[in-house]
Kinemage of the C-alpha trace (Angstrom):
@kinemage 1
@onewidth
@group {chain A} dominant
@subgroup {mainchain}
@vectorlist {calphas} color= white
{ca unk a 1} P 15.367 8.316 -4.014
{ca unk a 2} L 14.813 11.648 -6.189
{ca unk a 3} L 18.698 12.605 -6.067
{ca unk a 4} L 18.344 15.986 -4.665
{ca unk a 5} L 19.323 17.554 -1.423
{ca unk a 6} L 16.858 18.319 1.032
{ca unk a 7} L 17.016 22.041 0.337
{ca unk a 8} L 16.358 21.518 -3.770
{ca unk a 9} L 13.151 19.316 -2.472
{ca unk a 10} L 11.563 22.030 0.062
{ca unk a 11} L 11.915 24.612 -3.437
{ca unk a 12} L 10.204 21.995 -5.635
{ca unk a 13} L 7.696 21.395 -2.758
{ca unk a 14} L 6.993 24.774 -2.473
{ca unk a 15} L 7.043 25.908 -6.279
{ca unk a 16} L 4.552 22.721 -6.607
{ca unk a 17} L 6.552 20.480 -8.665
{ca unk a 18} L 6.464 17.658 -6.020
{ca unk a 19} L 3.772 16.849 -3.864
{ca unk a 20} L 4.942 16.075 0.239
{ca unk a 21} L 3.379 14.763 2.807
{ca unk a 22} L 4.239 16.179 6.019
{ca unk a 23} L 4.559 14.162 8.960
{ca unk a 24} L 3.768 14.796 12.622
{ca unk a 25} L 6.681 16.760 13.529
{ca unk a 26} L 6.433 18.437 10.036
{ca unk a 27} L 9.413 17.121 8.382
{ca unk a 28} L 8.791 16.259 4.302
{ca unk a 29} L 8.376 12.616 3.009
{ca unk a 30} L 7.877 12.098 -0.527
{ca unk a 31} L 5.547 8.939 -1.303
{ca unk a 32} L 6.881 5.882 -3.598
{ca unk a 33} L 4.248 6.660 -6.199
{ca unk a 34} L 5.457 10.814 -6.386
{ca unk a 35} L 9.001 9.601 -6.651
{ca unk a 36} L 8.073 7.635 -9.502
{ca unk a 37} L 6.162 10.652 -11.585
{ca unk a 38} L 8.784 12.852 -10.861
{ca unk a 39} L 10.992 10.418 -12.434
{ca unk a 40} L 8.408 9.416 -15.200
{ca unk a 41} L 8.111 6.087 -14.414
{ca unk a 42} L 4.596 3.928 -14.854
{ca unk a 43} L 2.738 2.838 -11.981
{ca unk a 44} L 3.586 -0.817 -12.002
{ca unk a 45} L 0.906 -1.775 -9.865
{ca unk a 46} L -2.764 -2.601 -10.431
{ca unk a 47} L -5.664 -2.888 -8.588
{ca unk a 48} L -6.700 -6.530 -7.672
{ca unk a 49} L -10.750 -7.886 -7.048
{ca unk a 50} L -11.194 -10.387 -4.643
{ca unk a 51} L -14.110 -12.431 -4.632
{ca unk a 52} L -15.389 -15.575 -2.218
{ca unk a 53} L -18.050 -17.408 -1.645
{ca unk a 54} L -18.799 -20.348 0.758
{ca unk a 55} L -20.018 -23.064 -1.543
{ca unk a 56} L -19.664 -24.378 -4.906
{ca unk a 57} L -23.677 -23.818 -4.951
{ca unk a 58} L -22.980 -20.074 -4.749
{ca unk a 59} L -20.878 -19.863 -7.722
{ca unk a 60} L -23.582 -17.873 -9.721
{ca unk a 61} L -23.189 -15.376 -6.990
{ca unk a 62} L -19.138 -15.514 -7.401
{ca unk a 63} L -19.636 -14.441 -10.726
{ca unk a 64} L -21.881 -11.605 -10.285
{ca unk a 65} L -19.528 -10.157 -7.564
{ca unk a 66} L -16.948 -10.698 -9.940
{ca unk a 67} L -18.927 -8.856 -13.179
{ca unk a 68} L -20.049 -5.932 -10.724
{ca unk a 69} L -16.425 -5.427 -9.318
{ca unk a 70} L -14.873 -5.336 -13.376
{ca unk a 71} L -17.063 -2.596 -14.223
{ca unk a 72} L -15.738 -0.095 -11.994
{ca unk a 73} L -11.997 -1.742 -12.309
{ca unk a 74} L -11.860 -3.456 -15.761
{ca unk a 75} L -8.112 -3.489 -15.796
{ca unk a 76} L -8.374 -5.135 -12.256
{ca unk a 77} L -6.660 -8.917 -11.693
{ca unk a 78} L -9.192 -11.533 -10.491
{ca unk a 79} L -8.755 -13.962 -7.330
{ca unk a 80} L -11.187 -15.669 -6.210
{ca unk a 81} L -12.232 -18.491 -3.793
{ca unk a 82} L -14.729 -21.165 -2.916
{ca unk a 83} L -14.580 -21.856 0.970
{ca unk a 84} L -15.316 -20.737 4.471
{ca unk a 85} L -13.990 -17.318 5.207
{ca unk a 86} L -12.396 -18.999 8.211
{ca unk a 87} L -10.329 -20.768 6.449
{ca unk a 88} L -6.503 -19.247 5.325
{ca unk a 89} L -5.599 -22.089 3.149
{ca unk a 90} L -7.659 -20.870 0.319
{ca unk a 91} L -5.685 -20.729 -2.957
{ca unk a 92} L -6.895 -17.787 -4.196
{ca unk a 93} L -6.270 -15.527 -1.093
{ca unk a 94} L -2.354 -17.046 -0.878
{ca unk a 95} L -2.217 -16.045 -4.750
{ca unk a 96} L -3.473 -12.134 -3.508
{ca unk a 97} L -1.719 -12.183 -0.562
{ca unk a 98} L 1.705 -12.995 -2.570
{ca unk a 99} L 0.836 -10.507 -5.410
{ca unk a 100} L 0.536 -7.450 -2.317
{ca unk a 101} L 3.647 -8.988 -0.630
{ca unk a 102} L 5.608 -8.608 -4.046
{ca unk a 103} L 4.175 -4.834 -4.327
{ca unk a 104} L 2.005 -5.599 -7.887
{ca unk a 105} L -0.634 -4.480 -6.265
{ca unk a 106} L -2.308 -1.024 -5.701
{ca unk a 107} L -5.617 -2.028 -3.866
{ca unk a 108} L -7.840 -4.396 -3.498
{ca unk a 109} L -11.385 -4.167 -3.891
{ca unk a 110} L -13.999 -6.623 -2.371
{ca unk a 111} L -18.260 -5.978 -2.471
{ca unk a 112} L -18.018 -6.418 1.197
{ca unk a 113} L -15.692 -7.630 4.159
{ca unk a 114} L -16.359 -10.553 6.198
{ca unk a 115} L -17.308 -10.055 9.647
C-alpha cells in the first residue's frame, strides 16, 4: 500500500517516520490509518453515537443520551432507535450497521451496552 520495499519500511520504522505494529511472530504491519498519513490523506471516517431507548415514553431520555454523547463527540453522526434491544429490525441500528460495513465509521460510542 505505501510503495516501498520491505527493507525501505524497516529504515522508516526505525528512523520513526512510520509507526508498525508488530505482530506475534514479529513481522511489521502498517495500519490503514498510518498508510494514509504517510500518504497525507484525511481520515475519512467519523465517529458515530448510538442511542436507544425502549419506548416512545422514554424519548426525553433519548435525547439526553444523545446531548451528553455530542459533547464529547460534536462532529459525531447520530442513530438512534425506539424499541426493544432484542429486536434487530430497528432502523436506526441497520442505518449504523451499514455506515461500519461501508468503513465511514471510526467508532461508535454508546452511554452504556445492553446486557
Amino acid at each position: 500500500m505505501l510503495g516501498i520495499c520491505v527493507k525501505s519500511a524497516q529504515d522508516r520504522d526505525k528512523a520513526g517516520e512510520i509507526h508498525c505494529v508488530r505482530t506475534a511472530s514479529r513481522r511489521r504491519r502498517v495500519t490503514e490509518s498510518e498508510t494514509n498519513r504517510v500518504q497525507g490523506e484525511h481520515e475519512m471516517r467519523h465517529p458515530a453515537i448510538y442511542a436507544r431507548v425502549f419506548s416512545s415514553e422514554l424519548k426525553r431520555d433519548l435525547e439526553s443520551q444523545v446531548n451528553m454523547l455530542k459533547q464529547g463527540y460534536a462532529a459525531a453522526e447520530v442513530y438512534y432507535g425506539i424499541s426493544s434491544g432484542l429486536r434487530f429490525d430497528r432502523q436506526g441500528f441497520l442505518n449504523l450497521l451499514r455506515a461500519v460495513q461501508e468503513k465511514g465509521v471510526s467508532n461508535v460510542i454508546v452511554t452504556h451496552r445492553d446486557s
